[in-house]
N, C-alpha and C positions, 0 to 999 in steps of 0.2 A: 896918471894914477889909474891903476884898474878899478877902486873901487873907493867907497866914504863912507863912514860909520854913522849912523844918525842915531839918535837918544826914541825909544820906545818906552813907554811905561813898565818901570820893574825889568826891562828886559833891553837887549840892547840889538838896534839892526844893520844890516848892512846892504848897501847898492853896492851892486858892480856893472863893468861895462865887459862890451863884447860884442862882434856881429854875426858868433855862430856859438851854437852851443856849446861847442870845445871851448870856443874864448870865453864865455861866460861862465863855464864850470870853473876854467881854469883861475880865471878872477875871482869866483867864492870860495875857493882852497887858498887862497893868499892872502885874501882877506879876513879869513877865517883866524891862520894862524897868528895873523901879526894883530887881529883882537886880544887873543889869547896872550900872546907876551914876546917877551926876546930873550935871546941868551947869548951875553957878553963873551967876549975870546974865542977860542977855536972850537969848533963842531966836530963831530964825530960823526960823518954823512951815514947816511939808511935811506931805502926806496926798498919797494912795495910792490907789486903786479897784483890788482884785484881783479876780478870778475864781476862787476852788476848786474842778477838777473831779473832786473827791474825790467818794466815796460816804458812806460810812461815818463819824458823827461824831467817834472816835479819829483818823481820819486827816487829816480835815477842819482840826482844832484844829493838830495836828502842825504842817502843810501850812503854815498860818497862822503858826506860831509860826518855823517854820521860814523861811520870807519875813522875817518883822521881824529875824530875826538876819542875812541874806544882805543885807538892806539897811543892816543899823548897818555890816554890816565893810566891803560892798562901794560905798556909798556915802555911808556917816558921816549917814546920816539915824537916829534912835532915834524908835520909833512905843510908844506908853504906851494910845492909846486907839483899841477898834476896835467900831465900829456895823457893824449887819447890816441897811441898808433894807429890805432885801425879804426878811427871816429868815433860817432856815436852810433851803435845800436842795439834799438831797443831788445831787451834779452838775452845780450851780451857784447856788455859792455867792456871795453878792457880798460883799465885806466892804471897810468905808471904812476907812483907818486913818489916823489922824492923829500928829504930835508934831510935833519938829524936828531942825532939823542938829547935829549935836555938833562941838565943835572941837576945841582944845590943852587949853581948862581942862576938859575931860569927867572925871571923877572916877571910876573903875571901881573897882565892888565885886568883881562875879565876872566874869571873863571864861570865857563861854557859849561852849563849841565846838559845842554840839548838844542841840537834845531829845531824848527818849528815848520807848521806849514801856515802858519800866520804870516802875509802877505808875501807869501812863495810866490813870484811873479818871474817869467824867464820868456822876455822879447828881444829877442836875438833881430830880428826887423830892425827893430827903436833904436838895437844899440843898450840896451842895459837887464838888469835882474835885481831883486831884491826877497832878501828875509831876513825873520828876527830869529834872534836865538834867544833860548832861556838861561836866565841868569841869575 
């Protein structure tokens, strides 16, 4: 499993695993979405090309996590899986993001207002990463 949901007050967090920050990122976009919920039957695939002109890798991931949520509410698209062609860097970042469109039968777990930088942790060394999102 890339990643495990743990119970925070009012809010809810997530570890993930990974020994470079590609793998880590790409573990809290899948963990992200499958908080979020599922959608029974057939999909209707969508992917993404964004640009992060972020610095800093906390913010980078944020930035990131924060697009896949701006895109589930504001265009019913849910992204579960995100590659980095050309890596990570800092100020320009590229990241592909793939899933699909959600409909009526979308099943929601938690409904995600936001990430957080409440214990945004990202040790690619250790093998893991961790933050909560607001709920």
């Amino acid at each position: 499993m890339q990643y495990e949901i743990f119970d925070h007050t009012g809010d809810v967090g997530l570890r993930f695993y990974g020994s470079t920050f590609e793998e880590l990122f790409s573990s809290a976009v899948a963990g992200m979405a499958k908080l979020m919920g599922r959608q029974p039957g057939r999909h209707s695939h969508v992917s993404r090309k964004e640009i992060i002109a972020e610095k800093g890798n906390e913010l980078i991931l944020y930035t990131i996590l924060s697009r896949v949520l701006y895109y589930f509410e504001a265009q019913s698209e849910l992204y579960g899986n995100a590659s980095f062609p050309e890596g990570i860097k800092p100020g320009e970042t590229a990241v592909l993001l793939t899933g699909y469109r959600i409909n009526s039968r979308f099943r929601y777990d938690y409904v995600i207002k936001a990430p957080t930088f409440h214990r945004l942790v990202l040790r690619p060394a250790e093998g893991y990463g961790t933050i909560v999102f607001d709920i």
